[in-house]
Structures are given as structure tokens and as C-alpha cells.
C-alpha positions in Angstrom: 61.5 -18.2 -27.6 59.9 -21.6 -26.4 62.4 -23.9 -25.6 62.1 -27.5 -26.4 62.9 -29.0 -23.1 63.0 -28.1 -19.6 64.8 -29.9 -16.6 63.3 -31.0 -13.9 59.4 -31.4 -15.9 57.4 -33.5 -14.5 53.3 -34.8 -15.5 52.9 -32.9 -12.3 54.1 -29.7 -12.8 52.6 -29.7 -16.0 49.0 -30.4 -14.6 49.7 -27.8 -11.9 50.4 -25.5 -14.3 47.1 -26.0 -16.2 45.2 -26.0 -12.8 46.7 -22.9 -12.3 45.3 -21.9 -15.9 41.9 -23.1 -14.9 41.6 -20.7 -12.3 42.8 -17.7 -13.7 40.9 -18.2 -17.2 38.7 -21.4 -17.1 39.2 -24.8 -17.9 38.2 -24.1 -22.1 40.1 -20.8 -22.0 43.4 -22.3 -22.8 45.1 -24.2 -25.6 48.3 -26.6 -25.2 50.1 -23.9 -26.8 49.2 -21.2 -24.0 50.2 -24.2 -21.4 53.6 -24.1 -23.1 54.3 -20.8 -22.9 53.6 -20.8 -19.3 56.0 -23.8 -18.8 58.1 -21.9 -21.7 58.4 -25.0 -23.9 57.6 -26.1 -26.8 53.5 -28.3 -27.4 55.8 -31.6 -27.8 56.5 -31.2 -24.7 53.6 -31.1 -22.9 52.0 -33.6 -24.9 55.0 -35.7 -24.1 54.5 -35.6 -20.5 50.7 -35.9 -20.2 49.0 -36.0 -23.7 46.3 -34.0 -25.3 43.8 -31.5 -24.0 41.5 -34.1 -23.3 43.3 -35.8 -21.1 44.9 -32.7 -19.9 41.2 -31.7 -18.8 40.6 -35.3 -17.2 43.4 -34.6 -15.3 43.0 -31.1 -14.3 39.3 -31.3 -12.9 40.8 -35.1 -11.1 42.9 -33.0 -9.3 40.4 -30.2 -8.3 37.8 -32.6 -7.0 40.4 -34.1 -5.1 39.8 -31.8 -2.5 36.3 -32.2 -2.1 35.9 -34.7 1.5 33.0 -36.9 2.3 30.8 -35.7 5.1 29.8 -38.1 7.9 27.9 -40.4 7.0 26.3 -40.3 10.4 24.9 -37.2 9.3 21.1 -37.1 8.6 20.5 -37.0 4.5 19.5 -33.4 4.2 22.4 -32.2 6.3 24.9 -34.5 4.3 23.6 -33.2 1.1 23.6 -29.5 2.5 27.4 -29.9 3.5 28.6 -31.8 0.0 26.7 -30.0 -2.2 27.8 -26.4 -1.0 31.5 -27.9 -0.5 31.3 -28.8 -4.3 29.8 -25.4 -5.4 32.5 -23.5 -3.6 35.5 -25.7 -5.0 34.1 -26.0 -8.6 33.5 -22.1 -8.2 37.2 -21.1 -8.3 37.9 -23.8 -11.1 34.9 -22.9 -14.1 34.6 -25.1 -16.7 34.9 -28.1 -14.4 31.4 -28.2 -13.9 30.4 -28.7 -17.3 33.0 -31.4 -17.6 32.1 -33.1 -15.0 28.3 -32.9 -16.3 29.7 -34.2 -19.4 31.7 -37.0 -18.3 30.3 -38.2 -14.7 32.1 -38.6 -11.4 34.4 -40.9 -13.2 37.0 -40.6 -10.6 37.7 -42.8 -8.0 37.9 -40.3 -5.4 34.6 -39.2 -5.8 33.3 -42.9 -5.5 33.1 -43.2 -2.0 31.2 -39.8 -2.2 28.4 -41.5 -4.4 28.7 -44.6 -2.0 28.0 -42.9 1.2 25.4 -40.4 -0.5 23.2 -43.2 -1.7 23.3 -45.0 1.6 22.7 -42.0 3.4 19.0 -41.6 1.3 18.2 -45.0 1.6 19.0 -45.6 5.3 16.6 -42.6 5.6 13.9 -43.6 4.0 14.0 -42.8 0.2 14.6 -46.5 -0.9 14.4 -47.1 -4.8 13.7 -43.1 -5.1 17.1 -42.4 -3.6 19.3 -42.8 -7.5 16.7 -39.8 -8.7 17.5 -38.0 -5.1 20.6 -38.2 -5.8 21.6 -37.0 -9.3 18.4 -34.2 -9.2 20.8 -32.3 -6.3 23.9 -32.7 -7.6 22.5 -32.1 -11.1 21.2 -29.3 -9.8 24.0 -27.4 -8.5 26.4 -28.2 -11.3 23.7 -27.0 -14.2 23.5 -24.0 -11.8 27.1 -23.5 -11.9 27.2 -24.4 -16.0 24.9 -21.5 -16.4 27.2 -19.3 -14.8 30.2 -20.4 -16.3 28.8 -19.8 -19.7 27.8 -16.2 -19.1 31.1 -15.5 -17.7 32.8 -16.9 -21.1 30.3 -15.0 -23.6 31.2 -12.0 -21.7 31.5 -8.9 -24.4 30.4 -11.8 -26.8 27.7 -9.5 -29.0 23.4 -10.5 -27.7 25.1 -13.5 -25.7 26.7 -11.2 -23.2 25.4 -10.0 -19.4 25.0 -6.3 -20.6 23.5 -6.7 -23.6 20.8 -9.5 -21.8 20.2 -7.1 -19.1 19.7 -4.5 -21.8 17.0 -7.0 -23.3 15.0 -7.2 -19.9 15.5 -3.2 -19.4 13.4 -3.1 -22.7 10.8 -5.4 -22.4 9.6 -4.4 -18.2 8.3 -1.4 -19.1 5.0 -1.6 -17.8 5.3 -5.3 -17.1 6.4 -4.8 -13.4 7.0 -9.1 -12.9 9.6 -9.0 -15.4 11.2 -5.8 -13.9 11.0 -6.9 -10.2 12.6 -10.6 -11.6 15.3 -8.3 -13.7 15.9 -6.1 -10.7 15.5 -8.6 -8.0 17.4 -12.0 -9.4 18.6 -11.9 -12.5 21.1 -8.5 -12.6 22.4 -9.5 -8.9 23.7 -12.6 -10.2 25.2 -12.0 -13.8 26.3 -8.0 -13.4 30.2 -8.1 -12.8 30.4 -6.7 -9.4 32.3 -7.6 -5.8 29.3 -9.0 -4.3 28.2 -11.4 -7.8 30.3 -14.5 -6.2 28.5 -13.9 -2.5 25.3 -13.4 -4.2 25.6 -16.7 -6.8 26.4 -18.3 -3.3 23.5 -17.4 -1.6 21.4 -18.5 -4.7 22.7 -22.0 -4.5 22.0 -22.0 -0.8 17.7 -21.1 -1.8 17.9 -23.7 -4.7 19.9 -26.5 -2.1 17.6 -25.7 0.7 14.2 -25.6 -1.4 15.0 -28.7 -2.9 15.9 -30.3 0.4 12.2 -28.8 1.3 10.4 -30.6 -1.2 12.0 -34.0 -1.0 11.6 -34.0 2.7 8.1 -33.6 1.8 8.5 -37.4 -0.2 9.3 -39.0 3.6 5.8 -37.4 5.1 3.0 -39.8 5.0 0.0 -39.4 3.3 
């Protein structure tokens, strides 16, 4: 049985408690109740020490962005993006569900501030100027959408036509004789949404084309005409 107290609680060991939750099962595959029965006490409780899930998720993704360093800003702007960018798919990786929230909410936390600070000097001491708020937000966008997706297919696993099999199953169908959508089946899509050993070193390596071809391109907005 829950108890209704429990010595020694703290706001911190509640929130370590959900960030442990986070990781094992995702950051919306938990309820307050499920929190208490890890700290085995009662919902009061929890909500004494911290508050509700909403703030419990504020809290939990504050701390696991808390880890996330700025790179030098004497770096040049596509090798300070490379280094953040990958350093935030890795940490938001282990923690899924903090991507979303962060899409949802913004990088509302002052830790990630001087992030955004140095980021936007970096672009416009290197030549992007007005162009460097749309630099900015299409990279990071881009990885955290990337890792949204992911997150979502992992959650709607054995969820009925929303699932990995049954959208592989889909793609089986419809390639025969249309050998694009097989190769795109075979090639990129089953590599990254089958549940196998290599699907977190392959997802990785997919965020590393999408970083790098988009570093590609915008270097192409510094070239004169």
C-alpha cells in the first residue's frame, strides 16, 4: 500500500524520480499516480512537493537540457551548429517526449539562453546577418521535428494502422512493381522505424545526412552570386 508520506522527500528526488520515468518509458508515458508508486506514496504527495504534471514535465525536460554545453563560440557557424545540434539529438534521444515539449513550449529555460545567444552571434558574425533568426530555428527545428517523428512511432507501437509493422506492411503492398517506393521502403524508411539493435545508430546517422545537408545548402546562402 502507498503510504502518505515519506522522510527525507525532497522536490528533487521527486523530479529525479520522474527523469528516471522519462527514460525508461517517455516523458507522456507516465501519470502522477505511476510517479507515486515509484516514490511509494500517495499523488498528494507529489503534488505537494512539485505540483502537477505540467509542471512536473517543465521540470523534468529543465533538468535534462541542463546537460547540454555551449560550444565555442570561436568555432566557425557550421561547426558550432554540427557540435550543438548532434549534442542535443543524443541527450533528447535517451529522454523521448522532451523533444515535443520543447517544440511546444520553446527554450524557455535559462540555461539554454546563452545557447541561443552565442548561436545567433555565431551566424551573424559569419555573414548571415538579418537571415541568421531563420538559420537558426530551421536547424534546430529540424532535428527536434526529426526526433518528434520518432518519438511518436515509438509510442503508437502495437497501436492498430499507426504502428511500425503495420506501416511497413502498407509499403510492402503498395512496391510491387513500383521499385522507388520499394528501394525508399528498403533503403530509409524500415532501417529507421524496425525495432532492432542498430535503429538508434542508424536514426543517428540520419540526423548527421539531414545536419550536414542542411549545413550544405545554407553555406550555399554566403557564396556570391
Amino acid at each position: 500500500m502507498t503510504g502518505p508520506y515519506h522522510t527525507g522527500l525532497t522536490a528533487a528526488t521527486v523530479i529525479d524520480a520522474a527523469v528516471q520515468l522519462t527514460h525508461d518509458h517517455g516523458l507522456y508515458g507516465w501519470s502522477v499516480r505511476d510517479l507515486g508508486r515509484e516514490l511509494d506514496v500517495a499523488p498528494s504527495v507529489v503534488y505537494h512537493h512539485v505540483g502537477g504534471r505540467e509542471l512536473l514535465c517543465r521540470e523534468v525536460v529543465e533538468r535534462v537540457v541542463a546537460d547540454l554545453g555551449v560550444p565555442d563560440a570561436d568555432l566557425a557557424w557550421d561547426a558550432w551548429f554540427r557540435e550543438v545540434l548532434l549534442s542535443a539529438h543524443q541527450l533528447l534521444s535517451d529522454y523521448p517526449g522532451t523533444a515535443k515539449w520543447l517544440l511546444m513550449h520553446g527554450p524557455v529555460f535559462e540555461h539554454l539562453l546563452p545557447i541561443v545567444d552565442t548561436g545567433m552571434a555565431v551566424l551573424q558574425r559569419d555573414g548571415f546577418d538579418d537571415e541568421a533568426p531563420w538559420v537558426y530555428a530551421s536547424l534546430f527545428n529540424t532535428v527536434v521535428l526529426t526526433l518528434v517523428g520518432r518519438d511518436e512511432r515509438s509510442a503508437h507501437e502495437d497501436d492498430g494502422p499507426r504502428d511500425h509493422a503495420a506501416m511497413m506492411a502498407d509499403f510492402t503492398a503498395l512496391s510491387h512493381g513500383h521499385p522507388g517506393v520499394r528501394d525508399l521502403a528498403d533503403g530509409a524508411l524500415a532501417p529507421l522505424v524496425e525495432s532492432t539493435h542498430d535503429t538508434a545508430r542508424l536514426h543517428r546517422e540520419y540526423v548527421e545526412f539531414l545536419v550536414d545537408s542542411l549545413i550544405d545548402g545554407l553555406r550555399l546562402r554566403l557564396t556570391p552570386v
